[in-house]
PyMOL Python script that loads the backbone (N, CA, C, O; Angstrom):
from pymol import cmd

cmd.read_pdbstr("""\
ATOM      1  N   UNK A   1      65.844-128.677   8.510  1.00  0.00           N
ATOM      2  CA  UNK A   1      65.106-129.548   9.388  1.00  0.00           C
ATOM      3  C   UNK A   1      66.061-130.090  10.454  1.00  0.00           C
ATOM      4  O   UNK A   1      67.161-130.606  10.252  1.00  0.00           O
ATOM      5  N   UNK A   2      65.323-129.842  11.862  1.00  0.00           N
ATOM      6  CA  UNK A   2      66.374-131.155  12.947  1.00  0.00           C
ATOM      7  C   UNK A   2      66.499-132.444  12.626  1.00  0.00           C
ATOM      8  O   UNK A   2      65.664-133.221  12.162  1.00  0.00           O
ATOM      9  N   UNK A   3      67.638-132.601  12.920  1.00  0.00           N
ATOM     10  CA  UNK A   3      68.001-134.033  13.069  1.00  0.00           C
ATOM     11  C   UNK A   3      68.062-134.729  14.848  1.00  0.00           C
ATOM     12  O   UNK A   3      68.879-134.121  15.540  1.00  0.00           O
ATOM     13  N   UNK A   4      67.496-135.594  15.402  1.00  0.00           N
ATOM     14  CA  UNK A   4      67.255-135.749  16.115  1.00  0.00           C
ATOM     15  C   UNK A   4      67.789-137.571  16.136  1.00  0.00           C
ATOM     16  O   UNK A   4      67.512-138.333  15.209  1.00  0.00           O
ATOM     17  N   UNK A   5      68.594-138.004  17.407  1.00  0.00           N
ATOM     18  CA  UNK A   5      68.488-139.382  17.678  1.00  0.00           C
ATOM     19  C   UNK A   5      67.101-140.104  18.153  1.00  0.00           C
ATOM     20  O   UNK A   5      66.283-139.819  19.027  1.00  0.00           O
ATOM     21  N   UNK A   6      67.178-141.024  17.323  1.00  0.00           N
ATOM     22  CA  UNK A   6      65.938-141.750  17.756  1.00  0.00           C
ATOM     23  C   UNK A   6      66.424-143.427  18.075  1.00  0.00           C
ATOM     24  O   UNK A   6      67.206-144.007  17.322  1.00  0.00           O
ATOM     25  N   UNK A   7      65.818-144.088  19.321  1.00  0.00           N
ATOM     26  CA  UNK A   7      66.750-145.006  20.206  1.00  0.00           C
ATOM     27  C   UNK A   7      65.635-146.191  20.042  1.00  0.00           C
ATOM     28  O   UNK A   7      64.468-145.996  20.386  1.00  0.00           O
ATOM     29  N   UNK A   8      66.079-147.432  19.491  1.00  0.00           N
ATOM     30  CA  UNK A   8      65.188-149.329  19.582  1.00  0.00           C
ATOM     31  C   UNK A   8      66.543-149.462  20.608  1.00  0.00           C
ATOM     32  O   UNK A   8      67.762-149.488  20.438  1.00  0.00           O
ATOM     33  N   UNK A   9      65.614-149.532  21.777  1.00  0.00           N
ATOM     34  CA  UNK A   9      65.545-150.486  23.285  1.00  0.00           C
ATOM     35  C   UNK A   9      65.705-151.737  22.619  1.00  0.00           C
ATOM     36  O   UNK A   9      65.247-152.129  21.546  1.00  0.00           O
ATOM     37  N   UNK A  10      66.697-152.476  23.749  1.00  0.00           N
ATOM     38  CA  UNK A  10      66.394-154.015  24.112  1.00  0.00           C
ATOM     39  C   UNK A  10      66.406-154.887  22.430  1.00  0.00           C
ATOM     40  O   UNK A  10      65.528-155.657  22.039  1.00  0.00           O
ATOM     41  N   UNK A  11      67.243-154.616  21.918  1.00  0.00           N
ATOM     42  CA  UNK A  11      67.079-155.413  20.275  1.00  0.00           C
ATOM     43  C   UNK A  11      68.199-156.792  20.515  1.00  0.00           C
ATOM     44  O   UNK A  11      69.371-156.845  20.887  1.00  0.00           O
ATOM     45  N   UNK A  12      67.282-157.741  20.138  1.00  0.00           N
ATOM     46  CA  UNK A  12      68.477-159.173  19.867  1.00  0.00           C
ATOM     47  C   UNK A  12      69.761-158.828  18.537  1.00  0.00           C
ATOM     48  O   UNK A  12      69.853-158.031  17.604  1.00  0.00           O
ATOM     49  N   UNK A  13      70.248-159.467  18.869  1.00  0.00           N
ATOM     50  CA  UNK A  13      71.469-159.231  17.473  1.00  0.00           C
ATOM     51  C   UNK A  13      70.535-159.477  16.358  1.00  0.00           C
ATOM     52  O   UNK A  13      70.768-158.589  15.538  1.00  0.00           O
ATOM     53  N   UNK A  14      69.716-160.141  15.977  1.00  0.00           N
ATOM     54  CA  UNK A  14      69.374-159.890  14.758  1.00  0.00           C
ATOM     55  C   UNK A  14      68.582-158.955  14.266  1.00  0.00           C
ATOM     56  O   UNK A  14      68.538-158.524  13.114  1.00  0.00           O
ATOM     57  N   UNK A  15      67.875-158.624  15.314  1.00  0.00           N
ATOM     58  CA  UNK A  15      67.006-157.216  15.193  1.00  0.00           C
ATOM     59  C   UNK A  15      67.860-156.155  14.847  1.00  0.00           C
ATOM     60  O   UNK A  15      67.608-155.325  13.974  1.00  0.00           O
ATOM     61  N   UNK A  16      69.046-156.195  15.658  1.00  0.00           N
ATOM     62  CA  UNK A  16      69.615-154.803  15.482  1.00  0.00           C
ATOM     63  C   UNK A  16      70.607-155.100  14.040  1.00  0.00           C
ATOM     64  O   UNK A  16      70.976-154.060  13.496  1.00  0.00           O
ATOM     65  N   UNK A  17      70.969-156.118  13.521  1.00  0.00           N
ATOM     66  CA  UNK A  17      71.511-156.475  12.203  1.00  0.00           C
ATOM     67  C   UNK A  17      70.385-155.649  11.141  1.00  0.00           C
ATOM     68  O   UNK A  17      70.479-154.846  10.212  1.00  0.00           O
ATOM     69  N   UNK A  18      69.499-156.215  11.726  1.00  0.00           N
ATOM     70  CA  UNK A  18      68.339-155.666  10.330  1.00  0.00           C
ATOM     71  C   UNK A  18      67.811-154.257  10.272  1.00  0.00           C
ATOM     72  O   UNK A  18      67.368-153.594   9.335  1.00  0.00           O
ATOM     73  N   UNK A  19      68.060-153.887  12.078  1.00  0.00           N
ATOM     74  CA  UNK A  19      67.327-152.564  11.844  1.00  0.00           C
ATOM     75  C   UNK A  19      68.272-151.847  11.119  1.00  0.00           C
ATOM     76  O   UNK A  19      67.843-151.279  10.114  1.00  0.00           O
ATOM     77  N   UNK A  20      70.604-151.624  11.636  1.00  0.00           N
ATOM     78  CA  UNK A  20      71.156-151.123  10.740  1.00  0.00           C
ATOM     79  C   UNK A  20      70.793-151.657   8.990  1.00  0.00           C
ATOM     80  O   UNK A  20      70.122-151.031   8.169  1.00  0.00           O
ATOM     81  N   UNK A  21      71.224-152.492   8.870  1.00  0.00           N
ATOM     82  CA  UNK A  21      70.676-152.902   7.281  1.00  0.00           C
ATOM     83  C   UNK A  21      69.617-151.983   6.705  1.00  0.00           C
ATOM     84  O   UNK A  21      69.777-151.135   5.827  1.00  0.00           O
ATOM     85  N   UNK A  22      68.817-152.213   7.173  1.00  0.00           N
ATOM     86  CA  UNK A  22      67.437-150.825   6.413  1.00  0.00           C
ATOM     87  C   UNK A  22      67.960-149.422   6.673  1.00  0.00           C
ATOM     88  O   UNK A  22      68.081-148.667   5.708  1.00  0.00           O
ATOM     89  N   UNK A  23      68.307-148.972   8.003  1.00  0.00           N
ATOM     90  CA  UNK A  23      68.375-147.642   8.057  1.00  0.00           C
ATOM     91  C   UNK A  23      69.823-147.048   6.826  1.00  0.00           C
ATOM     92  O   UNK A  23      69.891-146.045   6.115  1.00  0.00           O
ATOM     93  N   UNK A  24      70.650-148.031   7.009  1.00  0.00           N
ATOM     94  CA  UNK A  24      71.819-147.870   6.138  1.00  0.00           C
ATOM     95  C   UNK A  24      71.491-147.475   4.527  1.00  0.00           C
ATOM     96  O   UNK A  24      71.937-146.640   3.740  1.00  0.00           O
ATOM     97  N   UNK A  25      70.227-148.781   4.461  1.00  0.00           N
ATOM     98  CA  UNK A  25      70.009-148.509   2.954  1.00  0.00           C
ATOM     99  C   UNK A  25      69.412-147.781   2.571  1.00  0.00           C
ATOM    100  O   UNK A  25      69.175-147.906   1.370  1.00  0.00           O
ATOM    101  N   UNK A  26      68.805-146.613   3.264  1.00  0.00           N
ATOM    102  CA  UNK A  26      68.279-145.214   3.126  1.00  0.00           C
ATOM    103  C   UNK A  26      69.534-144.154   3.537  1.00  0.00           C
ATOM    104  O   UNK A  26      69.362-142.947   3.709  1.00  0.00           O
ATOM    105  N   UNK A  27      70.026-144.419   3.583  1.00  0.00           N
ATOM    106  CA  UNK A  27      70.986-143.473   3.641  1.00  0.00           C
ATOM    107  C   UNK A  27      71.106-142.803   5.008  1.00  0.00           C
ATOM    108  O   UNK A  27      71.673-141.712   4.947  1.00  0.00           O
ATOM    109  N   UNK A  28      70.624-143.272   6.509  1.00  0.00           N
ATOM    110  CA  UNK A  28      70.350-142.718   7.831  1.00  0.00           C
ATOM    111  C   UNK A  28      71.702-143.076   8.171  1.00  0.00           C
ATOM    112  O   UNK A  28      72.234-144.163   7.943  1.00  0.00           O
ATOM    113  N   UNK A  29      72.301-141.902   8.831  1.00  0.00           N
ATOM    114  CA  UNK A  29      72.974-142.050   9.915  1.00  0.00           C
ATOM    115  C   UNK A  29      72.595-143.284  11.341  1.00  0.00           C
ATOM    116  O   UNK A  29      71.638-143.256  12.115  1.00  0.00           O
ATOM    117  N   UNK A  30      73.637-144.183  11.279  1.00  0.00           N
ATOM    118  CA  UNK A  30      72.915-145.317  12.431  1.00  0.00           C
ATOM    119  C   UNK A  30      74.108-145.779  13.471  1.00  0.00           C
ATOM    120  O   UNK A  30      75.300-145.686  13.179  1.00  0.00           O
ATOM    121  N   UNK A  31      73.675-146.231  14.581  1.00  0.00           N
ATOM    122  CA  UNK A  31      74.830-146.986  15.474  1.00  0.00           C
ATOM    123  C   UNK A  31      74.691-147.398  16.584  1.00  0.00           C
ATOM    124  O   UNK A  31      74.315-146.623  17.463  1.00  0.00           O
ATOM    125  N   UNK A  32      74.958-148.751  16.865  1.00  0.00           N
ATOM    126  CA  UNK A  32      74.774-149.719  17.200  1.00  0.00           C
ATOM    127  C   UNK A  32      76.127-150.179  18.593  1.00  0.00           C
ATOM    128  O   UNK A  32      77.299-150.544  18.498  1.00  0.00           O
ATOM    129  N   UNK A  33      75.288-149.943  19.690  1.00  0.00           N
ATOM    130  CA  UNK A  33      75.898-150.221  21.076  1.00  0.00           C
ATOM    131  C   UNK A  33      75.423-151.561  21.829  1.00  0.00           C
ATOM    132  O   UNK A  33      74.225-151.843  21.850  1.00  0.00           O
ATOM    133  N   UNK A  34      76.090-152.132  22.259  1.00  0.00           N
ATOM    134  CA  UNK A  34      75.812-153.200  23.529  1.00  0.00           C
ATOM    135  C   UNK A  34      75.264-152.497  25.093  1.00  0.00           C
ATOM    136  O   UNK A  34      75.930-151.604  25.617  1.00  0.00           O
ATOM    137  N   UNK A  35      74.278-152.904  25.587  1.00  0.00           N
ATOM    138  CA  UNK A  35      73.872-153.013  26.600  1.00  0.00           C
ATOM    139  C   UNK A  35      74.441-153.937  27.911  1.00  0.00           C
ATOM    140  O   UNK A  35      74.837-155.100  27.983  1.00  0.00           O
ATOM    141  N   UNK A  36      74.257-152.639  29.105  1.00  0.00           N
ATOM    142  CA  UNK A  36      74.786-153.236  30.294  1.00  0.00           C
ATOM    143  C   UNK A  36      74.914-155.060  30.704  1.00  0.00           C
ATOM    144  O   UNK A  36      75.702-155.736  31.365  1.00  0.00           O
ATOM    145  N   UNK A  37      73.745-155.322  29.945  1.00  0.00           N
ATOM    146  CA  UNK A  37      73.165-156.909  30.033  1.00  0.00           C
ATOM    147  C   UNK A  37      74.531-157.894  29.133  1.00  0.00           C
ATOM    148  O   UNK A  37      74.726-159.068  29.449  1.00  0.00           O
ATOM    149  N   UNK A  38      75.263-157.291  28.167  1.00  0.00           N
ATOM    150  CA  UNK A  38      75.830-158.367  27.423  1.00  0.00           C
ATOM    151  C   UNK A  38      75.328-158.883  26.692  1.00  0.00           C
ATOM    152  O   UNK A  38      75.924-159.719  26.013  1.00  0.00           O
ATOM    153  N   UNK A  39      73.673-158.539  26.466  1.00  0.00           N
ATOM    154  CA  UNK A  39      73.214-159.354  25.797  1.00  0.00           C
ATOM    155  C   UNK A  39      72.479-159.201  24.243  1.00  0.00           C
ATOM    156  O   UNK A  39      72.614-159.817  23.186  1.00  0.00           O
ATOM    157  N   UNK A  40      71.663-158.086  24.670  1.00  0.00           N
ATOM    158  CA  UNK A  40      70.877-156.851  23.858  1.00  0.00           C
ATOM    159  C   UNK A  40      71.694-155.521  23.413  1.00  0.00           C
ATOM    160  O   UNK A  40      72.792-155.250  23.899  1.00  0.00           O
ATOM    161  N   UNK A  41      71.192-154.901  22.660  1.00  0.00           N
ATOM    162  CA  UNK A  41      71.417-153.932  21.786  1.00  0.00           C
ATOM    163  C   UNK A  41      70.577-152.755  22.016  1.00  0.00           C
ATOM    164  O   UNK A  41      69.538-152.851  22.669  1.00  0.00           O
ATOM    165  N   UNK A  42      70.988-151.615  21.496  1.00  0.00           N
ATOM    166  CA  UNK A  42      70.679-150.290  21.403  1.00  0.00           C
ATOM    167  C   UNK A  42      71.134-149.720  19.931  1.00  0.00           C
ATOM    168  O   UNK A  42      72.259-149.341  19.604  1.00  0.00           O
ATOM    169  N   UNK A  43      69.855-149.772  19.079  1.00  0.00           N
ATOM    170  CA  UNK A  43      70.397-149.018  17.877  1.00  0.00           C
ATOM    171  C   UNK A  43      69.840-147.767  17.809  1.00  0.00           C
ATOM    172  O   UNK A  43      68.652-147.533  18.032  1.00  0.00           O
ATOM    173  N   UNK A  44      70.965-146.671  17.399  1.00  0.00           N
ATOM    174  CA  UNK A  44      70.429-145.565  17.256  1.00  0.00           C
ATOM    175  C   UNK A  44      70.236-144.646  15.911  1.00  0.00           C
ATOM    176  O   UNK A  44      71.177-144.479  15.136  1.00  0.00           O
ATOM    177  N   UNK A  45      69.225-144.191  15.741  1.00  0.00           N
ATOM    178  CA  UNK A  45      69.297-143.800  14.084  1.00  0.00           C
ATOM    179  C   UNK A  45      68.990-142.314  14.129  1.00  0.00           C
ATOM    180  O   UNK A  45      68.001-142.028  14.804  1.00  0.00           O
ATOM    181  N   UNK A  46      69.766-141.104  13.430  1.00  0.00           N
ATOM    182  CA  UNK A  46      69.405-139.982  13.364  1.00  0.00           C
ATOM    183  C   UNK A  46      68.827-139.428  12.465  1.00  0.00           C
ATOM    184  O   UNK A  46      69.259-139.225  11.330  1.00  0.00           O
ATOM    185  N   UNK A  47      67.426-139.033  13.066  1.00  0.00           N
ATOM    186  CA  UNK A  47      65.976-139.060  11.696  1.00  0.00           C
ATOM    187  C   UNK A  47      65.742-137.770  12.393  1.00  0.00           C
ATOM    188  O   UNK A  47      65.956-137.433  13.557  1.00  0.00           O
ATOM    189  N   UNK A  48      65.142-137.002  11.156  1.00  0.00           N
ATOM    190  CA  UNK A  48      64.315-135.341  10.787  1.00  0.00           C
ATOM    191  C   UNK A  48      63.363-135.696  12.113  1.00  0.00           C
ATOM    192  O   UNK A  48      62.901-136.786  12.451  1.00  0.00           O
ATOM    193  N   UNK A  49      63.290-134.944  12.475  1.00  0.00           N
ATOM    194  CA  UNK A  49      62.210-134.154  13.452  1.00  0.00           C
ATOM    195  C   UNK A  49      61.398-132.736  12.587  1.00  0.00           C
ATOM    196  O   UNK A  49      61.884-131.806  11.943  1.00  0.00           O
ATOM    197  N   UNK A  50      59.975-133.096  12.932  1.00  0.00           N
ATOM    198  CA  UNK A  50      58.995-132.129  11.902  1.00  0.00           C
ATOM    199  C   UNK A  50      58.922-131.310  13.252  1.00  0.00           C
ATOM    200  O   UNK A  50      59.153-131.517  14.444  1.00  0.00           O
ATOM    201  N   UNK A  51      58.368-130.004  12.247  1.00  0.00           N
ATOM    202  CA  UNK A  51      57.830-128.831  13.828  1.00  0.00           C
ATOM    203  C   UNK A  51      56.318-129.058  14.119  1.00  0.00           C
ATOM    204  O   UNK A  51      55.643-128.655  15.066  1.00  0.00           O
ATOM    205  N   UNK A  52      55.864-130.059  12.698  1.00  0.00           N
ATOM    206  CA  UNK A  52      54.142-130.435  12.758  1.00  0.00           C
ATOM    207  C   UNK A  52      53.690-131.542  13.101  1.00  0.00           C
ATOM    208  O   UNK A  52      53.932-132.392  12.244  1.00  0.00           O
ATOM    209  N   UNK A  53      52.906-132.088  14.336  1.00  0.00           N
ATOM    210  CA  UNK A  53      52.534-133.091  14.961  1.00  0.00           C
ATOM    211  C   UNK A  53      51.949-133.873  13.312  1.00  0.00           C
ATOM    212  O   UNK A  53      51.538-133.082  12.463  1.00  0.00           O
ATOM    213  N   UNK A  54      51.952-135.141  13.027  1.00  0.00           N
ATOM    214  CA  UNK A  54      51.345-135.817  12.532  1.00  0.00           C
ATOM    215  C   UNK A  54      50.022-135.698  12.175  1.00  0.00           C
ATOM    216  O   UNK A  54      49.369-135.888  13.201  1.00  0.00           O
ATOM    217  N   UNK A  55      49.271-135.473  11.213  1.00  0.00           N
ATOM    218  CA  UNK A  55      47.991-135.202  11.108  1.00  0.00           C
ATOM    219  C   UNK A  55      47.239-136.781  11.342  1.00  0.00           C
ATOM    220  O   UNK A  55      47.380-137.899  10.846  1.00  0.00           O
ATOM    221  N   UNK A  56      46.449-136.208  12.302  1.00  0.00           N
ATOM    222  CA  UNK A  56      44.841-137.212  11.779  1.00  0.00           C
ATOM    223  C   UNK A  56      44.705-138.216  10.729  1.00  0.00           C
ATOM    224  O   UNK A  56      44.614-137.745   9.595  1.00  0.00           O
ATOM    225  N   UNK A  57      44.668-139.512  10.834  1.00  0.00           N
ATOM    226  CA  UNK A  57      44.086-140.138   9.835  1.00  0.00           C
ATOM    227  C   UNK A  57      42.594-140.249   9.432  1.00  0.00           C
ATOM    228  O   UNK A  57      41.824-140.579  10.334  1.00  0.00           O
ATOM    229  N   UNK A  58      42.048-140.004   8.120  1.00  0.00           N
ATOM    230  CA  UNK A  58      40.654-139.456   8.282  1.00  0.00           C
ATOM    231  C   UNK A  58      40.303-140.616   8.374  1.00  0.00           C
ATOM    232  O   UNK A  58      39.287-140.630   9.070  1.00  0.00           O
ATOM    233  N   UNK A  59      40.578-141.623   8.056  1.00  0.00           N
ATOM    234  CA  UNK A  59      39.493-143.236   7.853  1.00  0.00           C
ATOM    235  C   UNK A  59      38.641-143.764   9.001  1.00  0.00           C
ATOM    236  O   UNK A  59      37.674-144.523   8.955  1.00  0.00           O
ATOM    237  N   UNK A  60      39.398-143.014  10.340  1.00  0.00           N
ATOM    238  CA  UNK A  60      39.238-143.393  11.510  1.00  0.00           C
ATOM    239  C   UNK A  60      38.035-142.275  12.213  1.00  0.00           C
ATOM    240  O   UNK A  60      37.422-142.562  13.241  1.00  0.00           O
ATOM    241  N   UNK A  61      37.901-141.386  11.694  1.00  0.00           N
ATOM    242  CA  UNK A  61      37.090-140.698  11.709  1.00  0.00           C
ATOM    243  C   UNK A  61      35.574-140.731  11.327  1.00  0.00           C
ATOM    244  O   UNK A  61      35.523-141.073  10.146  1.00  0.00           O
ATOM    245  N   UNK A  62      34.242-140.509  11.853  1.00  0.00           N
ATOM    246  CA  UNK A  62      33.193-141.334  11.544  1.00  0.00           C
ATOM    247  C   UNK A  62      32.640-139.163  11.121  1.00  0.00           C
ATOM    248  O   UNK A  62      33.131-138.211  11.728  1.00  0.00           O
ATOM    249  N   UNK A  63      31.800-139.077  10.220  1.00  0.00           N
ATOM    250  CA  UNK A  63      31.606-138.234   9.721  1.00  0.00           C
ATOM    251  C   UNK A  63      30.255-137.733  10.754  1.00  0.00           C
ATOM    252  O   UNK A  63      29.879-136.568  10.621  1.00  0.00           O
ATOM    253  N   UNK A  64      29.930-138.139  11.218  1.00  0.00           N
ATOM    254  CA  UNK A  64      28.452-137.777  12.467  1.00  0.00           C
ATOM    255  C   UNK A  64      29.586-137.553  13.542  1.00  0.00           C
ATOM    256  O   UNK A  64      28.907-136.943  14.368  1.00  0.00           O
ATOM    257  N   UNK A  65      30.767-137.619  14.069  1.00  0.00           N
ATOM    258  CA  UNK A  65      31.128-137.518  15.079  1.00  0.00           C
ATOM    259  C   UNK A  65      31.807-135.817  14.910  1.00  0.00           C
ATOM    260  O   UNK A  65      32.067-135.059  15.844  1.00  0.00           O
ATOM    261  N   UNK A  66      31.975-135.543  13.446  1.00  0.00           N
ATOM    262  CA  UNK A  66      32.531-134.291  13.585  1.00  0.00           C
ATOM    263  C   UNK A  66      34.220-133.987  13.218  1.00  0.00           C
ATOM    264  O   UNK A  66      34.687-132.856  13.353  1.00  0.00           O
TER     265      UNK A  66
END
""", "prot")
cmd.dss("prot")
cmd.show_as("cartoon", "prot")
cmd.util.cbc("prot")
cmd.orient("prot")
């Protein structure tokens, strides 16, 4: 399977504290840059890429519509 970077824009320090924290504790590759601003964050986490779009949720689906 690809591995692909996937990028959280614009995160306060604590956002990006917590987002590494979770991704870490799954075992994701993660990392965590400062933005031009000084102020905000850019965390980046490298997650599987599928070759299959997401299926349909059926719940949302009304059975007369098809």
């Amino acid at each position: 399977m690809k591995l692909t970077w996937f990028q959280h824009d614009n995160c306060t320090t604590e956002q990006a504290d917590e987002l590494l924290a979770q991704y870490r504790r799954r075992g994701v590759p993660v990392e965590r840059s400062l933005n031009n601003d000084f102020i905000t964050w850019t965390v980046s986490a490298r997650l599987p890429e599928s070759n299959h779009p997401p299926r349909a949720d059926r719940r949302w689906q009304n059975r007369m519509w098809g």
